[in-house]
N, CA, C and O of each residue as an XYZ file, in Angstrom:
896
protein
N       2.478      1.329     19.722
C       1.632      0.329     19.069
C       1.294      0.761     17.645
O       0.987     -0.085     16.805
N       1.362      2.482     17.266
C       0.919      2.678     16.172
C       2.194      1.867     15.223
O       2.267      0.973     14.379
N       3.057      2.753     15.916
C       4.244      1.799     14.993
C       4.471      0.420     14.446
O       4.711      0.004     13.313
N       4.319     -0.139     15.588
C       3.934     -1.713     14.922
C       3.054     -2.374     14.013
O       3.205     -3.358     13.289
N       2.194     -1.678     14.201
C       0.559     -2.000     13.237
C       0.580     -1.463     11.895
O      -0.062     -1.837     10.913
N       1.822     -0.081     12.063
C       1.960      0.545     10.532
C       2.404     -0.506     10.051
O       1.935     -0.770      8.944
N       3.171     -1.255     10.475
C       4.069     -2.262      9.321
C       2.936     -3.416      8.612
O       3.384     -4.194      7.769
N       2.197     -3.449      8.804
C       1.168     -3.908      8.352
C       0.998     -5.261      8.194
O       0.492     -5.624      7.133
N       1.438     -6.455      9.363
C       1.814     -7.749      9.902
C      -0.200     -7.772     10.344
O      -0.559     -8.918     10.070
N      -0.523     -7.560     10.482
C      -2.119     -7.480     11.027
C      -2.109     -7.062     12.637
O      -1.172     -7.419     13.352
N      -3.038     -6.408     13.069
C      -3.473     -5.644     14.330
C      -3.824     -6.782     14.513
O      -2.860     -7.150     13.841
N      -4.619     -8.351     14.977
C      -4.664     -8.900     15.304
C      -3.847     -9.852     16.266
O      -4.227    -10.714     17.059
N      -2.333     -9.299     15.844
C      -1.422     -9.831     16.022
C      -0.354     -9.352     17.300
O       0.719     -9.823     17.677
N      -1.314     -7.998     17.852
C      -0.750     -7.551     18.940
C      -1.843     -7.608     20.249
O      -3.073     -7.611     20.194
N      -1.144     -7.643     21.191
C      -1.954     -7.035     22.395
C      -1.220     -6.493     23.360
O       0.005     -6.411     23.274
N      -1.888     -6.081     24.352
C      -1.063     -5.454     25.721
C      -0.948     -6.442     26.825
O      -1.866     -7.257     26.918
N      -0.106     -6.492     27.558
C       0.380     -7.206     28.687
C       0.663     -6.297     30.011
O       1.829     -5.933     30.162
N      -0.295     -5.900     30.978
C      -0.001     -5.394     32.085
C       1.356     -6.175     33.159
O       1.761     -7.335     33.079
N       1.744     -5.276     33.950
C       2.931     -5.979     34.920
C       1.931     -6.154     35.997
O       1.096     -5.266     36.169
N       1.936     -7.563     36.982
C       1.575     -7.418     38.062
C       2.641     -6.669     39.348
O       2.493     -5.994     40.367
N       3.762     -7.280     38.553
C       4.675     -7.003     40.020
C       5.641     -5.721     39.427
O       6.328     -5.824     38.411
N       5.575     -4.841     40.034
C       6.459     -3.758     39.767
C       7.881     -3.279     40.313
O       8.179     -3.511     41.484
N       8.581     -2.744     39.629
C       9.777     -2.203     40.527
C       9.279     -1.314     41.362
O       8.184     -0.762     41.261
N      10.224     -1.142     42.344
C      10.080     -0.044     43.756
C       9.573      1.291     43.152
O       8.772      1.953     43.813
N       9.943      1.682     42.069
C       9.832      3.341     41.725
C       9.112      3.284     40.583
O       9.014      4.389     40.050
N       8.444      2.193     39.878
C       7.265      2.070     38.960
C       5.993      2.367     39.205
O       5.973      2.016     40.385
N       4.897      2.753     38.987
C       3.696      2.798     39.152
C       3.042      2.116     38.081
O       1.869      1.927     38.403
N       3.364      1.550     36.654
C       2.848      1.346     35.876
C       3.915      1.140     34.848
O       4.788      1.920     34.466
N       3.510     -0.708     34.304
C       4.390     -1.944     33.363
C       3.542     -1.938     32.731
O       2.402     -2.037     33.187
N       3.944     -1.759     30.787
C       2.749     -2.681     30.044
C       3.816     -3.233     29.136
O       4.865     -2.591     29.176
N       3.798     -4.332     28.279
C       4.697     -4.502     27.076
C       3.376     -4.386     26.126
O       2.206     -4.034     26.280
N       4.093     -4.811     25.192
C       3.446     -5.315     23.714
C       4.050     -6.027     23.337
O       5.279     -6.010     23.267
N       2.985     -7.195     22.850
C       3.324     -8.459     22.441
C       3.179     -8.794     21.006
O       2.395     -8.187     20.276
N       3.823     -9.615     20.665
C       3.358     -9.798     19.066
C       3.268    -11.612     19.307
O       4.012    -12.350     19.953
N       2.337    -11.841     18.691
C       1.972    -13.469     18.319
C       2.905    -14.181     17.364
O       2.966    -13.931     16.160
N       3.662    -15.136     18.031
C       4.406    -15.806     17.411
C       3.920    -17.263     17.118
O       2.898    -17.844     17.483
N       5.140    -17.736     16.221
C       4.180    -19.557     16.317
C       4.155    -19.545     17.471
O       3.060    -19.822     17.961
N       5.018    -19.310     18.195
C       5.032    -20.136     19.721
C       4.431    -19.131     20.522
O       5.164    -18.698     21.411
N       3.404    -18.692     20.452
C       2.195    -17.657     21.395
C       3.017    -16.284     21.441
O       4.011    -16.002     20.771
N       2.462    -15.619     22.247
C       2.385    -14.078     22.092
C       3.670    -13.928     23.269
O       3.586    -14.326     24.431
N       4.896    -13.233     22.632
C       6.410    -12.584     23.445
C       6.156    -10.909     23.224
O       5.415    -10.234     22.510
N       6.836    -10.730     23.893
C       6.970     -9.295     23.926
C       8.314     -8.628     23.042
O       9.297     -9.168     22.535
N       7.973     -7.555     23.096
C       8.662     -7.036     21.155
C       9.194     -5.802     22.187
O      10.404     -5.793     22.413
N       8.381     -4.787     22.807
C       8.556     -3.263     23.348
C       7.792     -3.408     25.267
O       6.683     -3.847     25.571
N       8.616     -2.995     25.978
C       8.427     -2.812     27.216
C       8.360     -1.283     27.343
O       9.244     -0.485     27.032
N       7.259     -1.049     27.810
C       6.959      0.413     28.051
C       6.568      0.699     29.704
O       5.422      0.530     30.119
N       7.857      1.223     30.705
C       7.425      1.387     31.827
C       7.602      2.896     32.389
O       8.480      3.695     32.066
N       6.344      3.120     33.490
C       6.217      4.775     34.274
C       7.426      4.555     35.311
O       7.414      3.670     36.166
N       8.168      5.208     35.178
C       9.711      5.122     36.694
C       8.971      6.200     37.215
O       9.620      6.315     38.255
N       7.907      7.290     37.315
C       7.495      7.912     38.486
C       8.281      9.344     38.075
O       8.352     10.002     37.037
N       8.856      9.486     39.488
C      10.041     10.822     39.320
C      10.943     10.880     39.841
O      11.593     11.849     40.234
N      11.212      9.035     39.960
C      12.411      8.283     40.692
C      14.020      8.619     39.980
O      15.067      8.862     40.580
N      13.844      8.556     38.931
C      15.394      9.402     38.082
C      15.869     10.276     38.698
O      16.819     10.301     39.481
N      15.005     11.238     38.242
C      15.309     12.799     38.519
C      15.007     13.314     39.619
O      15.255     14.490     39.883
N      14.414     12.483     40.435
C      14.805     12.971     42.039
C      16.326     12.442     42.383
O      17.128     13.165     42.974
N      16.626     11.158     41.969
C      17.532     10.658     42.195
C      18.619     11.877     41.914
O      19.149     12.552     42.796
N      18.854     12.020     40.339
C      19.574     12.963     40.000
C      19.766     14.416     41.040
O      20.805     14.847     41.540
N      18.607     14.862     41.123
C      18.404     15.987     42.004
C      19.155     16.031     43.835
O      19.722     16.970     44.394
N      18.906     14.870     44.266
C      19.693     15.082     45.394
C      20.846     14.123     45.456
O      21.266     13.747     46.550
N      21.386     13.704     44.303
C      22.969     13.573     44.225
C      23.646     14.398     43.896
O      24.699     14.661     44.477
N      23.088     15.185     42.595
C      23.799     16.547     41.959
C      23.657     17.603     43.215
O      24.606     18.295     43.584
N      22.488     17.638     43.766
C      22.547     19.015     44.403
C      21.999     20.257     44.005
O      22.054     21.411     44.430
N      21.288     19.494     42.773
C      20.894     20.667     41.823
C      19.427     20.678     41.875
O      18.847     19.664     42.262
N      18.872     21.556     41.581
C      17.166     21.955     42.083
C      16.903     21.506     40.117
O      17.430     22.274     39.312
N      16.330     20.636     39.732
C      16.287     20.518     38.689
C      14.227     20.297     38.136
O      13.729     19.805     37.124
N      13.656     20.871     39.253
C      12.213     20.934     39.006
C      11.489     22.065     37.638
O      11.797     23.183     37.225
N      10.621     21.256     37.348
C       9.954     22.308     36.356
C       8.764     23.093     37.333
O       8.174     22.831     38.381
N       8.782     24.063     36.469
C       7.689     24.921     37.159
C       6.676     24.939     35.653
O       6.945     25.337     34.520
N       5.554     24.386     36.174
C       4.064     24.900     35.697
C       3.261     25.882     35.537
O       2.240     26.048     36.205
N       3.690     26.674     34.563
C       2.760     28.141     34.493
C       1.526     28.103     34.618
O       0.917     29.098     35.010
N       0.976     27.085     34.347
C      -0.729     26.783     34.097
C      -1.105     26.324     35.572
O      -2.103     26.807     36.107
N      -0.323     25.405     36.223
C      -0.574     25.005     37.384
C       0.185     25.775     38.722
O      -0.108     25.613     39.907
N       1.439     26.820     38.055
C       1.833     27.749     39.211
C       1.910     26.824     40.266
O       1.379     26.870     41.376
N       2.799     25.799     39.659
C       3.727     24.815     40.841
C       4.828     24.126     40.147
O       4.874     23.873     38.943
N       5.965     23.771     41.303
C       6.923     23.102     40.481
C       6.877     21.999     41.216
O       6.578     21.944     42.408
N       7.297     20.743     40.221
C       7.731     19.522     40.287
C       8.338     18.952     39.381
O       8.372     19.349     38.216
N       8.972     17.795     39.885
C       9.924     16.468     39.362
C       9.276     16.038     38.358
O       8.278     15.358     38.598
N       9.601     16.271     37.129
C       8.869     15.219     36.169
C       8.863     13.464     36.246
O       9.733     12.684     36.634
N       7.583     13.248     35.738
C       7.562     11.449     35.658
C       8.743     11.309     34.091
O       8.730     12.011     33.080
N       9.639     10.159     34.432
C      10.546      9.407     32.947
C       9.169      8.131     32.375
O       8.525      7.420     33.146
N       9.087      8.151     31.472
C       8.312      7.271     30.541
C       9.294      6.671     29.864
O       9.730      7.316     28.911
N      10.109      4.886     30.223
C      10.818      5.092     28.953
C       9.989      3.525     28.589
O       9.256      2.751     29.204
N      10.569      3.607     27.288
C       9.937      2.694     26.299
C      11.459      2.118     26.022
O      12.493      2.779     26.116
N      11.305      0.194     25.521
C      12.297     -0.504     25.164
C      11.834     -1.633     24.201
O      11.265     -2.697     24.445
N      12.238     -1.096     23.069
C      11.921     -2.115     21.906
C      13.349     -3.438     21.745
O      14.504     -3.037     21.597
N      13.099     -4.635     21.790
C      13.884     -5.163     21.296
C      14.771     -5.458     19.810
O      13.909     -5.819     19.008
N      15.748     -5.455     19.311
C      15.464     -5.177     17.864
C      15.824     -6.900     17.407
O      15.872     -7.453     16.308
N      15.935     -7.159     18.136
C      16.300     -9.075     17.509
C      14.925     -9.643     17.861
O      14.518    -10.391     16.972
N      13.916     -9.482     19.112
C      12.799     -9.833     18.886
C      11.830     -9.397     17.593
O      10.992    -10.063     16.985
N      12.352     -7.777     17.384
C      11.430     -7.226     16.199
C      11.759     -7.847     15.029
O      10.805     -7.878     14.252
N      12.407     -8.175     14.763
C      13.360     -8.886     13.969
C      12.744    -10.348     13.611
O      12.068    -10.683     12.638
N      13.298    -11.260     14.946
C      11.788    -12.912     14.906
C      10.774    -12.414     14.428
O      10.395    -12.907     13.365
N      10.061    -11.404     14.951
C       8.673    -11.156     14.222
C       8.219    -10.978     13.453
O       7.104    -11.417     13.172
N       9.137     -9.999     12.550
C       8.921     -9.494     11.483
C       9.116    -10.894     10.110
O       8.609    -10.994      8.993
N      10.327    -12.015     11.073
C      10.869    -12.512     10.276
C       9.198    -13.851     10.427
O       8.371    -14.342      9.659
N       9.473    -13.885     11.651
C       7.795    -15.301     11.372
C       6.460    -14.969     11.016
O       5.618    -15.866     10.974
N       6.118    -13.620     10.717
C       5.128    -12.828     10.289
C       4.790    -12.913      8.690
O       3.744    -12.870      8.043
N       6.349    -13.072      8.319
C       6.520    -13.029      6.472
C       7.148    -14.409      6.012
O       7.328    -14.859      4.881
N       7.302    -14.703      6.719
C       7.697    -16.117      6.093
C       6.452    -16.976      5.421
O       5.542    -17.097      6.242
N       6.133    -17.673      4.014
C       5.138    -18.292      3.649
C       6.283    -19.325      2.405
O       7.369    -19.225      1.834
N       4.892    -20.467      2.568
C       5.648    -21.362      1.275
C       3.943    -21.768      0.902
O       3.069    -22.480      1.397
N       4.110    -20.723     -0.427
C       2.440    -20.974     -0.471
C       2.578    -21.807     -2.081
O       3.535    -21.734     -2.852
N       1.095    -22.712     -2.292
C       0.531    -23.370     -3.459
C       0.371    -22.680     -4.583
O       0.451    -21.507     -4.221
N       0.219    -22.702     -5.555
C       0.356    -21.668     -6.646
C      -0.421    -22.833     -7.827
O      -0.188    -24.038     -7.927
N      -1.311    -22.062     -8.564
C      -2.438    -22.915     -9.341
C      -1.372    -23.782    -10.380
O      -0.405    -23.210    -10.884
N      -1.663    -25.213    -10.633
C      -0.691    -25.755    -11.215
C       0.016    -26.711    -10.008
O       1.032    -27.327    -10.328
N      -0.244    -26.780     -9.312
C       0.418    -27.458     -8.432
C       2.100    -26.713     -7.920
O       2.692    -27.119     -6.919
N       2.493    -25.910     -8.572
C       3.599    -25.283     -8.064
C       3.317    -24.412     -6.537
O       2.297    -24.000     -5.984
N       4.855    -24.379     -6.182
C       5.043    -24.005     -4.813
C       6.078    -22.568     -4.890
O       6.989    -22.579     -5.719
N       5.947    -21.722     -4.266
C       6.899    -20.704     -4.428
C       7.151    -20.219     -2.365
O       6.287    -20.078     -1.498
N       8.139    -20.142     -2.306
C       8.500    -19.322     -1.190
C       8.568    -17.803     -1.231
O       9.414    -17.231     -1.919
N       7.599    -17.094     -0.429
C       7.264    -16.058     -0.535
C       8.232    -15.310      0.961
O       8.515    -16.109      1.854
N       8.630    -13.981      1.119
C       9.098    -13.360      2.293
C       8.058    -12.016      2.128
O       8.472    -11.109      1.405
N       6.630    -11.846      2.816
C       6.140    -10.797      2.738
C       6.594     -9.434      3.935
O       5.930     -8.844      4.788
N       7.701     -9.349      3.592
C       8.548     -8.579      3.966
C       7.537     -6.669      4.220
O       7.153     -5.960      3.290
N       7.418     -6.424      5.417
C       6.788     -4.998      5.374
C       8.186     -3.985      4.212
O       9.394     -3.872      4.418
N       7.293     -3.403      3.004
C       8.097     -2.975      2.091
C       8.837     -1.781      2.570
O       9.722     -1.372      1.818
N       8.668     -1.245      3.513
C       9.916     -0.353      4.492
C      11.050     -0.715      4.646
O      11.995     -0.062      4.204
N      11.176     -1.738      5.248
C      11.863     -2.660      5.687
C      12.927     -3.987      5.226
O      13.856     -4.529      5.826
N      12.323     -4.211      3.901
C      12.988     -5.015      2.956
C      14.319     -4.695      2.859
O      14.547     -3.633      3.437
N      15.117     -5.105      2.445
C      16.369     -5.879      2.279
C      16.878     -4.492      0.740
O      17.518     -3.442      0.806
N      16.255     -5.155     -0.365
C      16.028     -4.656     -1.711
C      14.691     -4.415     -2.167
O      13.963     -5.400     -2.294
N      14.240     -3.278     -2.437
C      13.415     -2.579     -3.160
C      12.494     -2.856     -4.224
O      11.266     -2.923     -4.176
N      13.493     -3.049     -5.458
C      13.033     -3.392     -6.507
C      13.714     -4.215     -7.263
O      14.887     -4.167     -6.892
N      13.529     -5.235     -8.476
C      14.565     -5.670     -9.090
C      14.352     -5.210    -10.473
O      13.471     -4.361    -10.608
N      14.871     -5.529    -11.346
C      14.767     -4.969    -12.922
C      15.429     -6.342    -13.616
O      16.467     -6.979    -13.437
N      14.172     -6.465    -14.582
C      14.558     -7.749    -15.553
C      14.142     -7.839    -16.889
O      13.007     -7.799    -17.365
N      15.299     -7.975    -17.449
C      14.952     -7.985    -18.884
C      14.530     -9.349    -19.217
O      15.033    -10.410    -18.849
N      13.165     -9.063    -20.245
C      12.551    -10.499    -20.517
C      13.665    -11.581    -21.129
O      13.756    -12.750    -20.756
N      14.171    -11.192    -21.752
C      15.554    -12.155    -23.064
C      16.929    -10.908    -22.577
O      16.847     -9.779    -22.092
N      18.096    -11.737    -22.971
C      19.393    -11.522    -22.684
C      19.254    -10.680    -24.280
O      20.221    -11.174    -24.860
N      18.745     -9.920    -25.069
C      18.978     -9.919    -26.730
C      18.069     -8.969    -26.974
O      17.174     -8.795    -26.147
N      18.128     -8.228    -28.084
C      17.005     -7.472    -28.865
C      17.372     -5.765    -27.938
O      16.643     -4.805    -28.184
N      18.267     -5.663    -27.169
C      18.660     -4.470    -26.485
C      17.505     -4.107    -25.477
O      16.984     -3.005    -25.304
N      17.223     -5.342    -24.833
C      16.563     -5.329    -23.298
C      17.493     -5.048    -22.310
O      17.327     -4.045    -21.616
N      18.578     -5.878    -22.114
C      18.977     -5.708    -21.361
C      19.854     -4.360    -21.151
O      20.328     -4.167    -20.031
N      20.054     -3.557    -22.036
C      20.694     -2.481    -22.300
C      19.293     -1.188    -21.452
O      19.412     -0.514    -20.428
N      18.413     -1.270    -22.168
C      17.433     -0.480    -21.570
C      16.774     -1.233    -19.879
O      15.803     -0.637    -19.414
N      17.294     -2.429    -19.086
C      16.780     -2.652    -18.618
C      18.100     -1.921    -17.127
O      17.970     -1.681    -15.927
N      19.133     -1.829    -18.028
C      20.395     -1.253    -16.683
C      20.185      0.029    -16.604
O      20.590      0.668    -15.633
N      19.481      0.627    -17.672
C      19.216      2.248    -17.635
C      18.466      2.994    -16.677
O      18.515      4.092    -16.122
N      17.328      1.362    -16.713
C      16.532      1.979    -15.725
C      17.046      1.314    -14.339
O      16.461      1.803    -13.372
N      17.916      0.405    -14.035
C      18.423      0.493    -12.817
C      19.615      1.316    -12.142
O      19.850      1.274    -10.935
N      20.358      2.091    -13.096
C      20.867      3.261    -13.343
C      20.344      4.570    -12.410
O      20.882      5.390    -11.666
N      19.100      4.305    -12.845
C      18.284      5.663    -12.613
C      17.371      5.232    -11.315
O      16.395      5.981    -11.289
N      17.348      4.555    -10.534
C      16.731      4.063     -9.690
C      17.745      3.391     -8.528
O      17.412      3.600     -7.362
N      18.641      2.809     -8.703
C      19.791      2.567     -7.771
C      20.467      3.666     -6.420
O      21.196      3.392     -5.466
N      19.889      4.872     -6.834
C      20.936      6.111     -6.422
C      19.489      5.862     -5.009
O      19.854      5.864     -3.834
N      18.514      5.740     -5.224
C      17.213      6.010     -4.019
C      17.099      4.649     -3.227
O      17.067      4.457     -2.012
N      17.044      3.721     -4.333
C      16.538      2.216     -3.949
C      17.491      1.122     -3.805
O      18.182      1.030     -4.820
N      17.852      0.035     -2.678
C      18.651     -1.181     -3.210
C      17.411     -1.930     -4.353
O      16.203     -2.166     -4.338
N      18.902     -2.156     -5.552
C      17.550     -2.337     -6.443
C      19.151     -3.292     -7.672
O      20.278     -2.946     -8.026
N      18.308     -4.479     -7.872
C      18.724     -5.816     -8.066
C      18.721     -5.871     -9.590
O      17.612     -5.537    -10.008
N      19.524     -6.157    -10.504
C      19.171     -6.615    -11.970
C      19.450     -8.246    -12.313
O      20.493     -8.790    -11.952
N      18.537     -8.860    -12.951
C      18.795     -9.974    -13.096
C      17.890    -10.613    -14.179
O      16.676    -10.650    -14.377
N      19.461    -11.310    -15.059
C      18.704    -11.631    -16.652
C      19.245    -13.244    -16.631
O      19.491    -13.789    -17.707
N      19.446    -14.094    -15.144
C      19.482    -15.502    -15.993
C      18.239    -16.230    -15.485
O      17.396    -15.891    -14.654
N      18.383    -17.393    -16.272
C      17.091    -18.295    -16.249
C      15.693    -16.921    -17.066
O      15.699    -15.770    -17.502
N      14.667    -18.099    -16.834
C      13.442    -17.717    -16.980
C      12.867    -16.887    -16.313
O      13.254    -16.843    -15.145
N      11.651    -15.818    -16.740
C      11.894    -14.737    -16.069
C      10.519    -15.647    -14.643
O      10.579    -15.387    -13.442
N       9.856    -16.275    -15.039
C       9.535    -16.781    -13.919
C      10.099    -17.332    -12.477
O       9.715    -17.178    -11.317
N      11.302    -18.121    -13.150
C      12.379    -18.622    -11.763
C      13.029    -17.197    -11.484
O      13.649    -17.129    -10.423
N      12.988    -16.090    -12.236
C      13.660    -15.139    -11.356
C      12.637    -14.194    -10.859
O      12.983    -13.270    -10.123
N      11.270    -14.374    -11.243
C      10.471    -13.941    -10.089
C      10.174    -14.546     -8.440
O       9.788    -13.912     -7.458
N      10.522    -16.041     -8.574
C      10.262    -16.974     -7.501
C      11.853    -16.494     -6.631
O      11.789    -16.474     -5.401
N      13.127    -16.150     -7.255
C      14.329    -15.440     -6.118
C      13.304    -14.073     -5.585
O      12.487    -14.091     -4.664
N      13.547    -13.280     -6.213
C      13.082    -12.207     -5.732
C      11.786    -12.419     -4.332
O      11.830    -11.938     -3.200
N      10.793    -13.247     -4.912
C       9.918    -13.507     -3.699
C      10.582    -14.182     -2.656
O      10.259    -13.836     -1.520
N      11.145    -14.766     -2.733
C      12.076    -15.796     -1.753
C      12.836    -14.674     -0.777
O      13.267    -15.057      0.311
N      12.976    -13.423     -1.143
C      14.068    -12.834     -0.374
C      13.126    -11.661     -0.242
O      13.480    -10.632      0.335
N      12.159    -11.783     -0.671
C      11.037    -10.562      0.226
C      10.989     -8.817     -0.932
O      10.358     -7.827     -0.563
N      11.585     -8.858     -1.917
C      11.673     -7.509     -3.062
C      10.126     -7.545     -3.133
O       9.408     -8.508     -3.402
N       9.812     -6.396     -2.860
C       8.481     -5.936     -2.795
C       8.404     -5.851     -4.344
O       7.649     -6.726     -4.769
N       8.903     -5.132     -5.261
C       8.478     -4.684     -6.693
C       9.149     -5.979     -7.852
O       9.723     -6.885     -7.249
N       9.124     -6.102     -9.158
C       9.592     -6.608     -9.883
C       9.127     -5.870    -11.780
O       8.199     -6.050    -12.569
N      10.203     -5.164    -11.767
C      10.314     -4.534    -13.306
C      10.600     -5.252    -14.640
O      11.764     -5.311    -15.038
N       9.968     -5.597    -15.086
C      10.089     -6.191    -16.292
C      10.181     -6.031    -17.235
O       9.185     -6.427    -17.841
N      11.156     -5.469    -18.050
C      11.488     -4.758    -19.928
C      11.514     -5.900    -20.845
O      12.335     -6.816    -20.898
N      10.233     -5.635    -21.722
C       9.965     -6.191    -22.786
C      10.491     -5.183    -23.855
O      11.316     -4.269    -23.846
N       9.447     -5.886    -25.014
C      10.026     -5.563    -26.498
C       9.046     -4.259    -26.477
O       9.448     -3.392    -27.253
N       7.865     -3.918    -25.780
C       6.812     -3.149    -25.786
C       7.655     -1.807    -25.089
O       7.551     -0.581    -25.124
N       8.299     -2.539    -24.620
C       9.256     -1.145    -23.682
C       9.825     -0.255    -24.479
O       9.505      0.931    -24.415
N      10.742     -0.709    -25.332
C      11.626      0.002    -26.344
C      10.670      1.100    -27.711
O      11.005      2.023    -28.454
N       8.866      0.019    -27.343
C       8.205      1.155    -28.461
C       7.849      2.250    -27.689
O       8.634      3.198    -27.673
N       6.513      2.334    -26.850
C       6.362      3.150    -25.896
C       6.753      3.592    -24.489
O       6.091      4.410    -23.850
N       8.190      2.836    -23.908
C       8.626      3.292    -23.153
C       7.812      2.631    -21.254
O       8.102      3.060    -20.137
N       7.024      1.762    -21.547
C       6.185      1.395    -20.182
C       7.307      0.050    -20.080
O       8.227     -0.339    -20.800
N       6.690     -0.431    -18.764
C       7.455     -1.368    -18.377
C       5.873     -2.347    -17.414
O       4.897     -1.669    -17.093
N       5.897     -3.632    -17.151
C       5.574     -3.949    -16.276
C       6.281     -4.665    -14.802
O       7.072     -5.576    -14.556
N       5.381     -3.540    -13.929
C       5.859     -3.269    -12.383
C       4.566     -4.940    -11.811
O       3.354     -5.130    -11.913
N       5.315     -5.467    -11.450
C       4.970     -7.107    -10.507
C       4.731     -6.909     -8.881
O       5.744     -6.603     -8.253
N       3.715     -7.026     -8.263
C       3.885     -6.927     -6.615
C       3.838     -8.178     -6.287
O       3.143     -9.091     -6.733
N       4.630     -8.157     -5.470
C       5.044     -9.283     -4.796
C       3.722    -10.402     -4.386
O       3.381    -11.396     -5.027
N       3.152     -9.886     -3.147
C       2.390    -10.406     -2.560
C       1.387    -10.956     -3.313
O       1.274    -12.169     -3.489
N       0.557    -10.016     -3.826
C      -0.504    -10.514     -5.190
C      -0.213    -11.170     -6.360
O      -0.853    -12.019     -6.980
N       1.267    -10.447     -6.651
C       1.943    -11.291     -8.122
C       1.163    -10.499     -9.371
O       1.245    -10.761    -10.571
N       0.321     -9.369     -8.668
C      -0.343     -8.493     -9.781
C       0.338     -8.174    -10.500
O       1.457     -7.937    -10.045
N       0.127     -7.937    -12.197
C       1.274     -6.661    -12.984
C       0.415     -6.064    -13.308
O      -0.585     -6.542    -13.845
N       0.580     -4.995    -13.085
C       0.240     -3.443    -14.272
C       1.283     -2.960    -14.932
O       2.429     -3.053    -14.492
N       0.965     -2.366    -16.116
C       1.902     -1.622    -17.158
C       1.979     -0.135    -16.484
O       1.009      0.473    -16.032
N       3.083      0.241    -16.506
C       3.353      1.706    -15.848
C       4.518      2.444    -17.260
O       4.943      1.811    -18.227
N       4.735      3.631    -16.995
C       5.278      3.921    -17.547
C       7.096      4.218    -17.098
O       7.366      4.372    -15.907
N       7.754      4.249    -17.716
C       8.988      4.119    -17.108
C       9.408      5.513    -16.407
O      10.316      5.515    -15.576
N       8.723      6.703    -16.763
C       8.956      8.119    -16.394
C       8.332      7.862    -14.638
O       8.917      8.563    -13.812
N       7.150      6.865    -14.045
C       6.762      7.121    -13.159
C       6.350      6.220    -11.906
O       5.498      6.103    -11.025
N       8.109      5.383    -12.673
C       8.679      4.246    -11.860
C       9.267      5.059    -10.555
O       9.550      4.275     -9.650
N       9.433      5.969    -10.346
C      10.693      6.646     -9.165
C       9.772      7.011     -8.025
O      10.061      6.791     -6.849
N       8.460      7.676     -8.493
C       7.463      7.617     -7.439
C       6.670      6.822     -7.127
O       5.940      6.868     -6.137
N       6.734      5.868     -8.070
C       5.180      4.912     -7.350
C       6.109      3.904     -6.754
O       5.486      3.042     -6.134
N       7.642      3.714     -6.748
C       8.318      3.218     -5.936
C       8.449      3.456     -4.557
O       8.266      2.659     -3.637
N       8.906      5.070     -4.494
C       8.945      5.743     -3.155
C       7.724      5.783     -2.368
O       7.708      5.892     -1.142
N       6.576      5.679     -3.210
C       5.694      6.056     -2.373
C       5.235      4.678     -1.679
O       4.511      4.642     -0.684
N       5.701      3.661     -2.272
C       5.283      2.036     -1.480
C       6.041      1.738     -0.332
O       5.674      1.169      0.696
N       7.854      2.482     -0.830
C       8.588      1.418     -0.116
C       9.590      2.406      0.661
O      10.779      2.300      0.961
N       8.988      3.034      0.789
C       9.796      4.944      1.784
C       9.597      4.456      3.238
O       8.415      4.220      3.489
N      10.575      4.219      4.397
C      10.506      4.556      5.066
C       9.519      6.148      5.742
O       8.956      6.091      6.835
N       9.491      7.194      5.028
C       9.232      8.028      5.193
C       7.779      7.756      5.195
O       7.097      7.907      6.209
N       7.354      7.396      4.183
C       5.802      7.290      3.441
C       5.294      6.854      5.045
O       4.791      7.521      5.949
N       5.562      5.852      4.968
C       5.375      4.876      6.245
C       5.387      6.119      8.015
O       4.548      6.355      8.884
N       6.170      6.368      7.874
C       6.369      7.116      9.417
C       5.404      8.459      8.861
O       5.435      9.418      9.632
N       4.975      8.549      8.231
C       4.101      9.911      7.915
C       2.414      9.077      7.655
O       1.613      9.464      6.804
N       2.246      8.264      8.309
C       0.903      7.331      8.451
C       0.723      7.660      9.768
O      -0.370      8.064     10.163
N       1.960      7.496     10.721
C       1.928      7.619     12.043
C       1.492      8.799     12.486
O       1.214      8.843     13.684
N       1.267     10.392     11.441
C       0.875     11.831     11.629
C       2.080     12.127     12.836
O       2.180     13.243     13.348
């Protein structure tokens, strides 16, 4: 469950589901469910088989395959715990969790994919404001230098607004933007998706404040 909740879809959005009826060698069914439009399915089945396996194993093989307990100075059959995530249900979920077609002041509409940034597709994109003035030259440099860690997108047609509305459409957590300000002091503005916030960053300390959003790792090191 921690796992699921890291992705950060809302804890609201899960619960537990006990089994009434069990298999012969179960003692204990729970899934986890995630809330869909269409009510709450199950994502991960987590059931106790007892020490029905490995007894099994044990008097087919022939083999004495018990642990012994130093603390308890006894041996027995261990209980199997296994756990079964679906990955095409995780998948619906993740996918009806992020899906939005939200209002935008002005009467405009944008399709948003709030994609958990682990998980995304592509990373970051990089866009030079104008095709001219040697943006786009400094804008491949820095996808150059960022490509080797990140799937990470460059794109200089249309307006840089309609190419912020692709990027949201397909769930890119970040959006880099090289202006004319870039080429004096070297910053860039970094776009988040979800908020549509920009801050000015500097281009030296684009590589970590990337990794540290959109790392698998970052993420599984929440879990301790």
């Amino acid at each position: 469950l921690q796992w699921h909740k890291a992705l950060g879809m809302g804890d609201e959005k899960y619960r537990y589901h006990d089994h009434d009826k069990l298999a012969h060698y179960a003692n204990a069914a729970t899934d986890i469910e995630f809330k869909m439009p269409f009510g709450f399915k199950e994502v991960e089945g987590i059931h106790s088989r007892t020490n029905f396996d490995l007894s099994q194993h044990e008097k087919f093989s022939g083999k004495n395959i018990k642990y012994f307990d130093p603390e308890l100075n006894e041996n027995y059959t261990p209980y199997v715990i296994e756990t079964s995530i679906g990955v095409d249900r995780m998948f619906l979920s993740v996918l009806c969790s992020s899906y939005e077609e939200q209002m935008l002041d002005g009467g405009d509409k944008r399709v948003v994919l709030h994609l958990p940034a682990p998980l995304a597709p592509v990373k970051c994109a990089v866009l030079p404001l104008v095709k001219k003035d040697g943006l786009p030259d400094k804008a491949r440099e820095i996808v150059n230098d960022l490509k080797f860690d990140f799937a990470t997108r460059y794109d200089e047609k249309d307006s840089i607004g309609k190419r912020y509305r692709r990027q949201d459409a397909i769930g890119t957590p970040y959006c880099i933007t090289v202006d004319h300000q870039t080429l004096e002091d070297n910053t860039v503005t970094l776009r988040e998706r979800d908020s549509m916030e920009q801050t000015r960053v500097s281009v030296d300390d684009l590589h970590k404040l990337i990794h540290d959003r959109v790392s698998l790792t970052t993420l599984l090191r929440r879990l301790g």
